[in-house]
C-alpha positions in Angstrom: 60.7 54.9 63.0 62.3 57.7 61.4 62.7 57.8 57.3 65.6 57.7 55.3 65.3 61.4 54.3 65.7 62.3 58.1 68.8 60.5 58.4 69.8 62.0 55.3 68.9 65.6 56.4 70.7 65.3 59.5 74.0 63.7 57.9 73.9 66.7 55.3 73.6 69.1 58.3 76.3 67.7 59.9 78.8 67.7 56.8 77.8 71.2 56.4 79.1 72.5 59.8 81.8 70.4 59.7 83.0 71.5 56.5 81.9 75.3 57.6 84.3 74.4 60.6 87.5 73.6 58.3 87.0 76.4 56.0 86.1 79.2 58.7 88.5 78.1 61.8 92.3 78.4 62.1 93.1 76.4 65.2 94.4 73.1 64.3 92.4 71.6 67.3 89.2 72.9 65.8 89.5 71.9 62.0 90.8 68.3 63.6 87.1 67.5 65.4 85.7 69.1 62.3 86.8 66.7 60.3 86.0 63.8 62.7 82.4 65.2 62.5 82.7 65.1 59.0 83.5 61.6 58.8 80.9 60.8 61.3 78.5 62.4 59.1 79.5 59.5 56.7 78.8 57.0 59.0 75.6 58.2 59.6 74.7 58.4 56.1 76.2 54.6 55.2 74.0 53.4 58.1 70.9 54.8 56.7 71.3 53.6 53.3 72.8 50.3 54.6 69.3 49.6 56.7 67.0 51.0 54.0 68.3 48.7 51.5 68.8 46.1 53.6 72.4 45.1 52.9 75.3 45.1 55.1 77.7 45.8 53.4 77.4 49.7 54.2 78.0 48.6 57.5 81.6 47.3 56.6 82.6 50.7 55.3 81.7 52.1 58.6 84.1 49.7 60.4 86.7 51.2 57.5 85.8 54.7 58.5 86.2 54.0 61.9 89.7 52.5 61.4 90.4 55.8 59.3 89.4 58.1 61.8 91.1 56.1 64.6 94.7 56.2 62.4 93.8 60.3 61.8 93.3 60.5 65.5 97.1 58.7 66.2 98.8 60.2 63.4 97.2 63.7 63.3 97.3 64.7 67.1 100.9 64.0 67.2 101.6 66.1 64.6 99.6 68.6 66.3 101.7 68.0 69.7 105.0 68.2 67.4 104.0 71.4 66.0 103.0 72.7 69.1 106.1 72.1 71.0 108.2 73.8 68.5 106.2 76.9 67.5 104.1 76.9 70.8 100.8 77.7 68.5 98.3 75.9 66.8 97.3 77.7 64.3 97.6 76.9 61.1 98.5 80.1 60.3 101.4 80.7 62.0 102.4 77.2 61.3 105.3 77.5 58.5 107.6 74.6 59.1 108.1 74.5 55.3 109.4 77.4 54.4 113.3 77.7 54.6 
């Protein structure tokens, strides 16, 4: 069985290029799964930490996570479909709905 500092190691790596993902892409698409491997980086961490300590209540915030993520996935990819119909792009850099 693996140790808590793999689990760690590999939730930190995953964070990382995640985060590397947001700050270096500029298609909306792209930062979007970034951020969902972001947050399943989380999860991965809260399970490790909830089975090393043996307490389940790490395992709760996973269920919160996931019911974040699910309402980012519903709310987010329709703004992305909204934007995309009107400026027929998605990147966030030509992306300017704002602006008057």
């Amino acid at each position: 069985m693996a140790a808590l500092q793999d689990y760690l190691i590999l939730s930190a790596i995953l964070f990382a290029i995640g985060a590397w993902g947001v700050l270096r892409n500029r298609n909306a698409i792209i930062i979007f799964m970034c951020i969902e491997l972001m947050l399943n980086a989380v999860n991965i961490s809260l399970m490790a930490f909830s089975s090393y300590s043996k307490d389940f209540s790490g395992q709760v915030f996973i269920f919160l996570v996931m019911a974040v993520a699910a309402a980012e996935v519903a709310v987010g990819l329709a703004i992305i479909v909204a934007i995309f119909r009107k400026k027929e792009s998605v990147n966030v850099d030509d992306v300017n709905i704002m602006k008057w």
